[in-house]
C-alpha positions, -999 to +999 in steps of 0.1 A: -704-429+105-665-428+099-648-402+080-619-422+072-617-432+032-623-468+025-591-491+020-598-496-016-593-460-022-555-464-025-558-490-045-580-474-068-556-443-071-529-468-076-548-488-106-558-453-119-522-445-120-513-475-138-538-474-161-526-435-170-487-450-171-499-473-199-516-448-218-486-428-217-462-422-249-433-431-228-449-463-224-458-463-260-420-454-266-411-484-243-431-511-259-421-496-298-385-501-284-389-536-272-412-546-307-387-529-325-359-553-314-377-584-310-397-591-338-370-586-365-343-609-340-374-634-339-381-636-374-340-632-381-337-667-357-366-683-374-353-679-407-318-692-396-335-723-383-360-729-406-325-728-432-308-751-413-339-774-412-350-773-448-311-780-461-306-805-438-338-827-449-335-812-486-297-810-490-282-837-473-252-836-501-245-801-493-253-806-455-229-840-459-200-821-471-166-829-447-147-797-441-117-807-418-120-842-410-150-856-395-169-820-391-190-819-419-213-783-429-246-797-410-220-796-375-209-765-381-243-754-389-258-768-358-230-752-337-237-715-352-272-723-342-259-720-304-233-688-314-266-670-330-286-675-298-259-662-273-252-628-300-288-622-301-290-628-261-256-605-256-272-576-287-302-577-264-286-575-232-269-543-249-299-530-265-322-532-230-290-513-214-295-483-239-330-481-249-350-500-225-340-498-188-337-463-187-373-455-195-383-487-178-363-472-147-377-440-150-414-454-150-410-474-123-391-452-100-425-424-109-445-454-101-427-454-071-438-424-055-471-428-065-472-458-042-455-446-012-478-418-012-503-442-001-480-463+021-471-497+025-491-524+007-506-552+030 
């Protein structure tokens, strides 16, 4: 009879570990902090679109009018459709930097050693 502990062990310790991670209120903090950006931003984008949708099937006058030449409201719509994605991309990309990475960091690099301590997967 060996006295070595069984190979699952490590993993077991490692699952353990990530279960207690997720329980954690830094976790809890993390996953407020992502909610707490994403869900308005989606529901802000949906609204814009859904806008831009409805006038443009419901008020094709409006949508119709020409502002400078052959650009009329619904282009000029459609284009701030792309500006709204790329600032709600680049207010996200700022966001994450502040409130997001450094707890994410910070979890994974305690992760980290909690893994090593075992040694090398495989």
């Amino acid at each position: 009879m060996s006295t070595d502990t069984p190979a699952s062990a490590p993993a077991e310790s490692a699952a353990e570990r990530y279960l207690a991670v997720q329980r954690s209120d830094e976790f809890a903090g993390l996953r407020r902090a992502l909610r707490g950006f994403v869900f308005p931003m989606t529901v802000a984008f949906f609204l814009w679109y859904a806008l831009y949708v409805i006038l443009s099937a419901y008020a094709r006058d409006f949508m119709g009018t020409k502002l400078v030449g052959n650009i009329n409201v619904a282009l000029v719509f459609g284009l701030l459709q792309f500006v709204s994605t790329f600032l709600i991309a680049w207010l996200y990309s700022r966001y994450a930097d502040r409130k997001i990475d450094p707890v994410a960091d910070r979890i994974r690099a305690e992760m980290g050693e909690v893994t090593h301590e075992h040694g090398p997967r495989g």
